[in-house]
PyMOL Python script that loads the backbone (N, CA, C, O; Angstrom):
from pymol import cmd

cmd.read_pdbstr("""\
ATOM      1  N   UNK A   1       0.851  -1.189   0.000  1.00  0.00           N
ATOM      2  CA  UNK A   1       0.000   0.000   0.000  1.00  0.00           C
ATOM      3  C   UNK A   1       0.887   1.238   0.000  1.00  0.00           C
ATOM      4  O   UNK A   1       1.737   1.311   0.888  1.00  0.00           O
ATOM      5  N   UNK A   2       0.801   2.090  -0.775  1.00  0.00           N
ATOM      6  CA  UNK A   2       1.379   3.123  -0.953  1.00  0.00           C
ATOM      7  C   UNK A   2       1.284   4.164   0.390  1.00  0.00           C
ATOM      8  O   UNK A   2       0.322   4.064   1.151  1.00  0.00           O
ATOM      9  N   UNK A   3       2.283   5.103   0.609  1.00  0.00           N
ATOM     10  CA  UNK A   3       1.952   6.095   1.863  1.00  0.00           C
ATOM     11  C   UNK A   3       2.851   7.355   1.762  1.00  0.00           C
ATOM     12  O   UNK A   3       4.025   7.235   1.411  1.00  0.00           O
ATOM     13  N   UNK A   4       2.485   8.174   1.969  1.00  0.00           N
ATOM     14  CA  UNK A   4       3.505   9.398   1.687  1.00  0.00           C
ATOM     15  C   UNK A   4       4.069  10.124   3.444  1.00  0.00           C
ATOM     16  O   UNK A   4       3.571  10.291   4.557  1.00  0.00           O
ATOM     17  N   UNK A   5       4.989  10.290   2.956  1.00  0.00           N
ATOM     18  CA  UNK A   5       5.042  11.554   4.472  1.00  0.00           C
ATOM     19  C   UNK A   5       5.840  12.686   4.103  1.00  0.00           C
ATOM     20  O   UNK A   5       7.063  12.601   3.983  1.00  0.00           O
ATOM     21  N   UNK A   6       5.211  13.717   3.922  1.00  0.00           N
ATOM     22  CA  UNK A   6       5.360  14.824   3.715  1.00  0.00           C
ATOM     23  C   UNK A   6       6.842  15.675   4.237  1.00  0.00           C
ATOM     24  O   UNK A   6       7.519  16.545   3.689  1.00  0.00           O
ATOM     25  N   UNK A   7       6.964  14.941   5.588  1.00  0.00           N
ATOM     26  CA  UNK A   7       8.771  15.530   5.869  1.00  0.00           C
ATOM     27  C   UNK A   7       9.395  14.935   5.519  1.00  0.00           C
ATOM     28  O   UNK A   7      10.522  15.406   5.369  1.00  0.00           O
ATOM     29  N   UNK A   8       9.212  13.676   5.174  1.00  0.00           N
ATOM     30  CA  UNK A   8      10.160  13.169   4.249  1.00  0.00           C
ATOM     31  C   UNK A   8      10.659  14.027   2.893  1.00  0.00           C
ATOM     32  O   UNK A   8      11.859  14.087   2.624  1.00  0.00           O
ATOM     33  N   UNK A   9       9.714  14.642   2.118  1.00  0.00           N
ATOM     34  CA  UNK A   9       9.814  15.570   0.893  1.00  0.00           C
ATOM     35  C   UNK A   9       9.958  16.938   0.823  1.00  0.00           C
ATOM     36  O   UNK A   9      10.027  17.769  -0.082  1.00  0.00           O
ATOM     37  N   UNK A  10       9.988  16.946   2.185  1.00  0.00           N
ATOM     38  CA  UNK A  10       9.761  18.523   2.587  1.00  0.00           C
ATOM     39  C   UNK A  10      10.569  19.327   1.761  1.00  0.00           C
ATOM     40  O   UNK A  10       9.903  20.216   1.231  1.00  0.00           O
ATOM     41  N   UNK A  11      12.317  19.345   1.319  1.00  0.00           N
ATOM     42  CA  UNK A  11      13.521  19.778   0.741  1.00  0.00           C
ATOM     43  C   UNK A  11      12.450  20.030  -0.860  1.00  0.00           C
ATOM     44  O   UNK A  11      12.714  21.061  -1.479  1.00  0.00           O
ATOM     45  N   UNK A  12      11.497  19.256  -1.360  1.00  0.00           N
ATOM     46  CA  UNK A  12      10.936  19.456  -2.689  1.00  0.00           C
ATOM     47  C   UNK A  12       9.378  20.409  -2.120  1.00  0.00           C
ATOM     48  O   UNK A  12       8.806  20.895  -3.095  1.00  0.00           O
ATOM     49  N   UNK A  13       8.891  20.620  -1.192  1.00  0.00           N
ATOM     50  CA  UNK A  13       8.043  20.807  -1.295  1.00  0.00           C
ATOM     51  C   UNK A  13       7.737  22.573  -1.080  1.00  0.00           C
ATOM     52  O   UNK A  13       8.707  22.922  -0.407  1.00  0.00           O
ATOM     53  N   UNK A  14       7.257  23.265  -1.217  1.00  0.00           N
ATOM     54  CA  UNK A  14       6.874  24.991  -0.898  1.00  0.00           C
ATOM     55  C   UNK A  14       5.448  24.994  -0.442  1.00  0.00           C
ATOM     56  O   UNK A  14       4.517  24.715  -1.197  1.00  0.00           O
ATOM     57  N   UNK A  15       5.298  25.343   0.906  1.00  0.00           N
ATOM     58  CA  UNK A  15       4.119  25.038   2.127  1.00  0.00           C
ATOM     59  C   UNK A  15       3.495  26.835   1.538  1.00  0.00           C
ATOM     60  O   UNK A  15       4.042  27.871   1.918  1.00  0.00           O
ATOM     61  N   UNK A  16       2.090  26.786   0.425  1.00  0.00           N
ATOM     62  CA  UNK A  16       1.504  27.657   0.467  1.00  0.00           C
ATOM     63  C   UNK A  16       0.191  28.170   1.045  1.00  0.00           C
ATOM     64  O   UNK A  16      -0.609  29.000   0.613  1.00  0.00           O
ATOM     65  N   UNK A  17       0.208  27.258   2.407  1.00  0.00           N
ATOM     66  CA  UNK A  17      -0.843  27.322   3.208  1.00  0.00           C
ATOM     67  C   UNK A  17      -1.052  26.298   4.179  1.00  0.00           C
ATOM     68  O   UNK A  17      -1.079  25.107   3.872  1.00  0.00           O
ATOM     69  N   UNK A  18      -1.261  26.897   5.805  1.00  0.00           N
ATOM     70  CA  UNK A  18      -1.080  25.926   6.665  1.00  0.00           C
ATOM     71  C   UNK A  18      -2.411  26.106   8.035  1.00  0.00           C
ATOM     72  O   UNK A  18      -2.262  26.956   8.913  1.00  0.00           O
ATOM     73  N   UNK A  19      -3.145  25.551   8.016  1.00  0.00           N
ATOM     74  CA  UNK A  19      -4.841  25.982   9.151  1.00  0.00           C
ATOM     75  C   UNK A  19      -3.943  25.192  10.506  1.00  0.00           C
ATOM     76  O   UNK A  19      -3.591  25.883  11.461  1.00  0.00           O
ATOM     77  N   UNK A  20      -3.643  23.740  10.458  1.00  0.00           N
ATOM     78  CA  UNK A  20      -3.341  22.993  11.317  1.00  0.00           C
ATOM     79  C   UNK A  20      -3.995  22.237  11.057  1.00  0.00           C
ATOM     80  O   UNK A  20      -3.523  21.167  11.441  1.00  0.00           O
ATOM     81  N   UNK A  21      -5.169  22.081  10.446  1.00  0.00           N
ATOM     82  CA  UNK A  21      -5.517  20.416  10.145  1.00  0.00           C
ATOM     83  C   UNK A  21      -5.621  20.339   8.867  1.00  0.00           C
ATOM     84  O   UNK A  21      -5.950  19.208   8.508  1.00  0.00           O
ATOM     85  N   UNK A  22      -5.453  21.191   7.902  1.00  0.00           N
ATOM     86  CA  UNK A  22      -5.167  20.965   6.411  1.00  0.00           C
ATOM     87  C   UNK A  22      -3.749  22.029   6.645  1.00  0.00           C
ATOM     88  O   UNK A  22      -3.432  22.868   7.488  1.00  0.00           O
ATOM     89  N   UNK A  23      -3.113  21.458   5.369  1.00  0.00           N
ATOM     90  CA  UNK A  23      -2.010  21.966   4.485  1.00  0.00           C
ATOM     91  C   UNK A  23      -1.913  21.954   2.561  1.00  0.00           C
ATOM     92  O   UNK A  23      -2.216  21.073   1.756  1.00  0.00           O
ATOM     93  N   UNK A  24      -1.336  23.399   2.362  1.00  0.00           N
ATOM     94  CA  UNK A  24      -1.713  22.810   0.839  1.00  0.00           C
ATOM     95  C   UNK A  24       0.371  23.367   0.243  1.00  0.00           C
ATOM     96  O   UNK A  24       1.085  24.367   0.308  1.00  0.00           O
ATOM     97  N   UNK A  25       0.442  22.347  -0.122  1.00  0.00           N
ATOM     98  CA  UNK A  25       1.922  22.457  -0.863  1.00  0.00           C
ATOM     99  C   UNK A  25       2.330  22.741  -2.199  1.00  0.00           C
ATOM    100  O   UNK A  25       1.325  22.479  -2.860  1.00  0.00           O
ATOM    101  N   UNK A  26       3.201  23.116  -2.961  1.00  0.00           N
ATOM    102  CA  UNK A  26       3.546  23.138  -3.981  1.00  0.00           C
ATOM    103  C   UNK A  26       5.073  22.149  -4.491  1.00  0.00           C
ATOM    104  O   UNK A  26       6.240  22.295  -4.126  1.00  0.00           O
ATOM    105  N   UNK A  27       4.526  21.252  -5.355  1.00  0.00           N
ATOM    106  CA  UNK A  27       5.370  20.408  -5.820  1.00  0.00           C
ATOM    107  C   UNK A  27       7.081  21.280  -6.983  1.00  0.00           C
ATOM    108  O   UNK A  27       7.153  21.336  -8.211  1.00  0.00           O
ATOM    109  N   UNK A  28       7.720  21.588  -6.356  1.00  0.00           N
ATOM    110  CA  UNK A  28       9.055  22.162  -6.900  1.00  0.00           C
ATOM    111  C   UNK A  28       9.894  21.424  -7.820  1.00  0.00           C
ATOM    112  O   UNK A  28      10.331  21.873  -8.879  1.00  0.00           O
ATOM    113  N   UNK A  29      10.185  19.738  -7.142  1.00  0.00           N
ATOM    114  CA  UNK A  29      11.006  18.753  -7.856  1.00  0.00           C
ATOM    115  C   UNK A  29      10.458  18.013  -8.363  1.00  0.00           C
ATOM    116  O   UNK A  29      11.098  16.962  -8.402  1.00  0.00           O
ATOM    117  N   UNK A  30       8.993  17.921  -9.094  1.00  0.00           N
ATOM    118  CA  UNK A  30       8.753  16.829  -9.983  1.00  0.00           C
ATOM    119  C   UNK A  30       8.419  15.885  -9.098  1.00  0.00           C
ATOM    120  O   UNK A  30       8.082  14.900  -9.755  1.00  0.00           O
ATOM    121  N   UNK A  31       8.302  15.580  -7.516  1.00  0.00           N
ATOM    122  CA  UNK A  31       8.188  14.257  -7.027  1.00  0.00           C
ATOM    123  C   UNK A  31       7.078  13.332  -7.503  1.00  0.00           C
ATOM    124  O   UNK A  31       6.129  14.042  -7.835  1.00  0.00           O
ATOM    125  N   UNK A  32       6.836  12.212  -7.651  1.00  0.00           N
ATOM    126  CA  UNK A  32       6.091  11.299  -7.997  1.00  0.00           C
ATOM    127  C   UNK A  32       5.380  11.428  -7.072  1.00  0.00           C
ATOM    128  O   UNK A  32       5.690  11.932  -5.993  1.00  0.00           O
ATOM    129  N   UNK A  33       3.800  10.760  -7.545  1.00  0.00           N
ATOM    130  CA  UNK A  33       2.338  10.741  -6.767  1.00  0.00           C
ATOM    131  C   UNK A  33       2.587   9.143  -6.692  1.00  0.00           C
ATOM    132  O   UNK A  33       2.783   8.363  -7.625  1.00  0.00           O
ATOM    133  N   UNK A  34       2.512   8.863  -5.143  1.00  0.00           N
ATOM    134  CA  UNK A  34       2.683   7.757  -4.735  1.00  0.00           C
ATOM    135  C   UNK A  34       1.281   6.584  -5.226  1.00  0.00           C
ATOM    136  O   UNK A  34       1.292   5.379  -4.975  1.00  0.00           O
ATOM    137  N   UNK A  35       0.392   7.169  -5.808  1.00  0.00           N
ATOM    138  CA  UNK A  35      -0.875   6.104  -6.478  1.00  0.00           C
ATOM    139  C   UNK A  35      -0.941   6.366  -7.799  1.00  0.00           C
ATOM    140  O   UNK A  35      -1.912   5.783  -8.281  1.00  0.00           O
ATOM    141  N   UNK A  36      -0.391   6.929  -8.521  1.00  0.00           N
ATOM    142  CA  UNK A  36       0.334   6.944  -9.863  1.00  0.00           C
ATOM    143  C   UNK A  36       1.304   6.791 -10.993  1.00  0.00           C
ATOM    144  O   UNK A  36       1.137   6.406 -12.151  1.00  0.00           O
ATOM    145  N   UNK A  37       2.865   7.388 -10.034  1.00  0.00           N
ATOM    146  CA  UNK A  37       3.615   7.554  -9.710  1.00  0.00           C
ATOM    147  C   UNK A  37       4.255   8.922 -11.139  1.00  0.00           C
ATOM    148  O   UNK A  37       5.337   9.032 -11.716  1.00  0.00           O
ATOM    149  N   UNK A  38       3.269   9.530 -11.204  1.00  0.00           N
ATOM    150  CA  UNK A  38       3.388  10.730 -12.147  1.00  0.00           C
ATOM    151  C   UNK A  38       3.900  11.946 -11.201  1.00  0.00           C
ATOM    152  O   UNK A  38       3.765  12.020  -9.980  1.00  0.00           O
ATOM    153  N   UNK A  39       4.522  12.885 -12.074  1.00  0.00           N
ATOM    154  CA  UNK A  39       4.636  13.840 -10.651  1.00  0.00           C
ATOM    155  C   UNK A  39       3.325  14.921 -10.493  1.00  0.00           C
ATOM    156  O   UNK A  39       2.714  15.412 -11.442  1.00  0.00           O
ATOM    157  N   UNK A  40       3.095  15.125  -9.272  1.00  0.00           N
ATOM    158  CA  UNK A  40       2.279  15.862  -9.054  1.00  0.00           C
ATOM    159  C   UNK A  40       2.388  17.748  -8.948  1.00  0.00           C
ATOM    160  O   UNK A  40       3.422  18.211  -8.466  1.00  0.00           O
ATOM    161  N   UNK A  41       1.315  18.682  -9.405  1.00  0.00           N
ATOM    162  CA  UNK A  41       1.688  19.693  -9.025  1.00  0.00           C
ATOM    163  C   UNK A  41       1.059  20.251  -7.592  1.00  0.00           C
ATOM    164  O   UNK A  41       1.788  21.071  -7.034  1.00  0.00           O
ATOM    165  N   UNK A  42      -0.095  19.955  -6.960  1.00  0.00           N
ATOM    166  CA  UNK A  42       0.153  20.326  -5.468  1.00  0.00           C
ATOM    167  C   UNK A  42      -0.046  18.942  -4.613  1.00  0.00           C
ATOM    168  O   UNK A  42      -0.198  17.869  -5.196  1.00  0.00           O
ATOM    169  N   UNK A  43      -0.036  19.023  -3.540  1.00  0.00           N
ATOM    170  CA  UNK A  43      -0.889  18.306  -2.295  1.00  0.00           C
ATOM    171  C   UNK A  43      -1.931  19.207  -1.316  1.00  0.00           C
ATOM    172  O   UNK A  43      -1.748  20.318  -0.819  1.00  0.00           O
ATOM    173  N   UNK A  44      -2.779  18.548  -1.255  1.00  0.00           N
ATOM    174  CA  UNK A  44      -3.741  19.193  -0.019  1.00  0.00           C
ATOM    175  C   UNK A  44      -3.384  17.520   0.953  1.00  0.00           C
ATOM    176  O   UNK A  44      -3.371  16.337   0.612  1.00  0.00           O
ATOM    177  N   UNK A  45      -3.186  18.114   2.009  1.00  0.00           N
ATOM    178  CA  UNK A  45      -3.615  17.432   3.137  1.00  0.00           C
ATOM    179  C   UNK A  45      -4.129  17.904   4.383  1.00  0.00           C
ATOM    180  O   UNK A  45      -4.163  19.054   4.820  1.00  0.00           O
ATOM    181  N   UNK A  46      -4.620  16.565   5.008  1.00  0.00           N
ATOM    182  CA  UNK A  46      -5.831  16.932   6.123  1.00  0.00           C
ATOM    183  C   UNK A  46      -5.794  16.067   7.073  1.00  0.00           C
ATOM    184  O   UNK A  46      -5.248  14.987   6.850  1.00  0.00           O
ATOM    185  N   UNK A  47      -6.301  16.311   8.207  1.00  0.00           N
ATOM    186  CA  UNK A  47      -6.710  15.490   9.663  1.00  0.00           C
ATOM    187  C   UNK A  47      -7.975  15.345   9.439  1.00  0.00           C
ATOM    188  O   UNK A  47      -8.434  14.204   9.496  1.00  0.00           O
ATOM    189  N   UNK A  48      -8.828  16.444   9.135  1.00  0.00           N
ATOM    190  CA  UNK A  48     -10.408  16.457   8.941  1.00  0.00           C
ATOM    191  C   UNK A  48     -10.850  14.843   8.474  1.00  0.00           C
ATOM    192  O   UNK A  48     -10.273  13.976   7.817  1.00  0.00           O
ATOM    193  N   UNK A  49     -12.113  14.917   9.134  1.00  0.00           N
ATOM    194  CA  UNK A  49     -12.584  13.503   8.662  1.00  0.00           C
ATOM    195  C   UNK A  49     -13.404  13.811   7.657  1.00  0.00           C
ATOM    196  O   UNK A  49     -13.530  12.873   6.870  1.00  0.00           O
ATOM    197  N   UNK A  50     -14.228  15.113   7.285  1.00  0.00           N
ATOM    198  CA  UNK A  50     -14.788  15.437   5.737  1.00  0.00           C
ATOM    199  C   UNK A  50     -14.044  16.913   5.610  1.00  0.00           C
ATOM    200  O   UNK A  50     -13.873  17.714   6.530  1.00  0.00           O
ATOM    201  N   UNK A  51     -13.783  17.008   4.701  1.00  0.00           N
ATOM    202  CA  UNK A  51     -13.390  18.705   3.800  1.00  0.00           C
ATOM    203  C   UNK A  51     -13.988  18.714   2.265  1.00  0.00           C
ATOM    204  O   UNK A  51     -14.008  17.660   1.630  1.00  0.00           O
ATOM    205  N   UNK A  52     -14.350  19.626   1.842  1.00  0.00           N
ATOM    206  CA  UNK A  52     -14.842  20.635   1.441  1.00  0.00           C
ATOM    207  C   UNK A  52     -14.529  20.541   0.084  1.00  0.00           C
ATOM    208  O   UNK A  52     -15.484  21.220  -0.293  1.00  0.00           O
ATOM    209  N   UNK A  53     -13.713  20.116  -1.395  1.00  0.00           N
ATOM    210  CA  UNK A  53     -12.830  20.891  -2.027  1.00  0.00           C
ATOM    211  C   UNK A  53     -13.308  21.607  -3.096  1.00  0.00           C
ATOM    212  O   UNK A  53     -14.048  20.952  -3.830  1.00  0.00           O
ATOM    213  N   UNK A  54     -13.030  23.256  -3.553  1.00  0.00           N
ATOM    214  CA  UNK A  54     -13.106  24.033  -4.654  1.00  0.00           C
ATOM    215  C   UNK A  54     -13.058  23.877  -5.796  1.00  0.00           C
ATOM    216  O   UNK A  54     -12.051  23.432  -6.347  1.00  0.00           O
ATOM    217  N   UNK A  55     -14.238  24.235  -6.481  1.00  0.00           N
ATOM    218  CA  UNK A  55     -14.371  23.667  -7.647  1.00  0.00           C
ATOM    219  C   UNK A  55     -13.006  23.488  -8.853  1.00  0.00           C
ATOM    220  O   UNK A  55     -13.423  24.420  -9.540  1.00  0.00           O
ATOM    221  N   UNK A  56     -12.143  23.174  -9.375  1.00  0.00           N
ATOM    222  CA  UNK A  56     -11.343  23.105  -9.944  1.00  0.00           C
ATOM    223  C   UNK A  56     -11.175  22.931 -11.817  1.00  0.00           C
ATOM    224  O   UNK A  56     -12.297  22.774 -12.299  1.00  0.00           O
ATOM    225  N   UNK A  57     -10.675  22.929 -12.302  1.00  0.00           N
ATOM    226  CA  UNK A  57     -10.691  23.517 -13.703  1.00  0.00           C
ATOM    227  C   UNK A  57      -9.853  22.255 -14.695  1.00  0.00           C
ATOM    228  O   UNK A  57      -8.896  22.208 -15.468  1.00  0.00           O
ATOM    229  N   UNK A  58     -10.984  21.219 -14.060  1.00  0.00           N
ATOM    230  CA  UNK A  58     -10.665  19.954 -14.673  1.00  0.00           C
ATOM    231  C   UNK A  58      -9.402  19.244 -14.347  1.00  0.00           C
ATOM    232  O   UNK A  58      -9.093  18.339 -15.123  1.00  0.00           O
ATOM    233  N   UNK A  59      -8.573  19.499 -13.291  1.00  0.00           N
ATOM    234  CA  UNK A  59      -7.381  18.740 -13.493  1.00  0.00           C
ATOM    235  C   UNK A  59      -7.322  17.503 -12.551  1.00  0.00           C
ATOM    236  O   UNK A  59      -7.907  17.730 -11.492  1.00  0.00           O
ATOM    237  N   UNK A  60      -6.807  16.317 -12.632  1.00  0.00           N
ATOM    238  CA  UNK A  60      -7.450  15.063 -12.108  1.00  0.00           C
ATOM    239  C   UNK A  60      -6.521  15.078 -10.727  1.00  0.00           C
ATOM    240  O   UNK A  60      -5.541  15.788 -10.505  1.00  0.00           O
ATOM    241  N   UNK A  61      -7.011  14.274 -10.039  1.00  0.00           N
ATOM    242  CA  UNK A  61      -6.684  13.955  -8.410  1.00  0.00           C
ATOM    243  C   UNK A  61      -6.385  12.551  -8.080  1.00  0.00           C
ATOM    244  O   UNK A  61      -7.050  11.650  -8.590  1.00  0.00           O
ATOM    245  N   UNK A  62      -5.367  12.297  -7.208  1.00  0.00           N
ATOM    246  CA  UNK A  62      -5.227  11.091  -6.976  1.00  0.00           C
ATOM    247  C   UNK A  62      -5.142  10.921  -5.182  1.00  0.00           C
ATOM    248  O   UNK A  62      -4.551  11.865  -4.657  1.00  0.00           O
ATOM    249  N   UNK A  63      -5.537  10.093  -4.433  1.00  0.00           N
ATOM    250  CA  UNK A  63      -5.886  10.059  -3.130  1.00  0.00           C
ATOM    251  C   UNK A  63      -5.119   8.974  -2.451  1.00  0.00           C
ATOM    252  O   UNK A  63      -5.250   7.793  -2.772  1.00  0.00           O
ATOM    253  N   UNK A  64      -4.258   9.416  -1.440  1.00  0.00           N
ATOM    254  CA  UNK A  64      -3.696   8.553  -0.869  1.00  0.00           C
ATOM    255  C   UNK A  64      -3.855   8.637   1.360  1.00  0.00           C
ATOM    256  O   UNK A  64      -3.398   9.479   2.133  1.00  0.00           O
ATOM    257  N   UNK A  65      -4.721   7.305   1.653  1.00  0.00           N
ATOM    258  CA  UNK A  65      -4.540   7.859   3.238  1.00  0.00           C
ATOM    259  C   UNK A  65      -3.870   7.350   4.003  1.00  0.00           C
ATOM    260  O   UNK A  65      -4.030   6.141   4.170  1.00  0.00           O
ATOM    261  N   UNK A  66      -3.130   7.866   4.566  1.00  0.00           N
ATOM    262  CA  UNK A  66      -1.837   7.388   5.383  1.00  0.00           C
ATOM    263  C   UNK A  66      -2.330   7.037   6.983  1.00  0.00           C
ATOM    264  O   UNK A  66      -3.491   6.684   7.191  1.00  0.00           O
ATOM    265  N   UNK A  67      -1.520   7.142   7.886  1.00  0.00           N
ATOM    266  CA  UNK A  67      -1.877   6.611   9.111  1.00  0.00           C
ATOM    267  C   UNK A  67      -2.453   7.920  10.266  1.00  0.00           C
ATOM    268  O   UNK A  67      -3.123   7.832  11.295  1.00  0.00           O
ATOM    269  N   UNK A  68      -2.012   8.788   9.749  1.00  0.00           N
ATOM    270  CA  UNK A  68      -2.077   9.922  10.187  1.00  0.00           C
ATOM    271  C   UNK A  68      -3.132  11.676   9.427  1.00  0.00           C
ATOM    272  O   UNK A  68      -3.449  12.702  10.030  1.00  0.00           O
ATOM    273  N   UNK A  69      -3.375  11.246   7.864  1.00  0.00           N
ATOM    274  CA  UNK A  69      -4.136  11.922   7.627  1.00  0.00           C
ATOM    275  C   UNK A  69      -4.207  11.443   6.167  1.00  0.00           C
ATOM    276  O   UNK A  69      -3.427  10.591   5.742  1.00  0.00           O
ATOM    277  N   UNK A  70      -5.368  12.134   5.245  1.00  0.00           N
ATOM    278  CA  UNK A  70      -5.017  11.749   3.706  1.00  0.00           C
ATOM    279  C   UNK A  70      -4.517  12.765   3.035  1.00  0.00           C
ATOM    280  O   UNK A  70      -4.713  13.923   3.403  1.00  0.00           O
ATOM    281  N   UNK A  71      -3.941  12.517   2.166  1.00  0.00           N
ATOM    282  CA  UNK A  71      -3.237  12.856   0.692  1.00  0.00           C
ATOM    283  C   UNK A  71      -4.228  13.515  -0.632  1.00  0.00           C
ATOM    284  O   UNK A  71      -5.160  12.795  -0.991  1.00  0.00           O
ATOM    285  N   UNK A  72      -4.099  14.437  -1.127  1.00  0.00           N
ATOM    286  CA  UNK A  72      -4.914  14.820  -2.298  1.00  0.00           C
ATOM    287  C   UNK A  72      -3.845  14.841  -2.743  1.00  0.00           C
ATOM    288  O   UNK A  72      -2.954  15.117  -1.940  1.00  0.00           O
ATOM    289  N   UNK A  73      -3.445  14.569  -4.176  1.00  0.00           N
ATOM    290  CA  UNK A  73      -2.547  14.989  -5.348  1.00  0.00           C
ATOM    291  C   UNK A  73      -3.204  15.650  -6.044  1.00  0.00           C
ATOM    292  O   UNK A  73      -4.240  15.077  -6.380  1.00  0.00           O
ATOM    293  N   UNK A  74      -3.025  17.071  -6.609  1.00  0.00           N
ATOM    294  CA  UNK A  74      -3.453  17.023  -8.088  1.00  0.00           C
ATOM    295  C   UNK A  74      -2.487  17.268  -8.958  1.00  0.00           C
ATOM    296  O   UNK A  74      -1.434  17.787  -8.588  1.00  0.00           O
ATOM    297  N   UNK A  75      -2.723  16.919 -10.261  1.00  0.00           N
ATOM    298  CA  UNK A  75      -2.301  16.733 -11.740  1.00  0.00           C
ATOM    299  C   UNK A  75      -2.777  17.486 -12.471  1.00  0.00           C
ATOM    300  O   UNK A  75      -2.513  17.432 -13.672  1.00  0.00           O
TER     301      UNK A  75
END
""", "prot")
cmd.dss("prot")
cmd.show_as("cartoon", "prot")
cmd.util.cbc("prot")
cmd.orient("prot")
């Protein structure tokens, strides 16, 4: 099963928003989407057990939940 952890990537990642139970990042180095393995251009992640997300302008998503919160990729 695939799983990401975010400090692990941190050196690739640019944190453009942080509440405390979501975070939304910007992908810098191309890293691979751990349920794809394409690289992704952001992450949203969350603690929340439902969120919300903004309508978006067609670009596809890939979902990964770890032990500690889930993963949005988008592409």
């Amino acid at each position: 099963m695939p799983g990401f952890d975010v400090h692990e990537h941190r050196h690739a990642l640019k944190q453009l928003r942080d509440t405390g139970d979501t975070s939304l990042w910007e992908n810098r180095k191309a890293i691979a989407c751990p349920a794809c393995e394409e690289p992704f251009d952001r992450l949203f992640t969350t603690r929340r057990s439902a969120t919300r997300f903004p309508e978006n302008d067609g670009a596809r998503f890939c979902l990964v939940r770890g032990d500690d919160a889930i993963h949005v990729f988008r592409h």
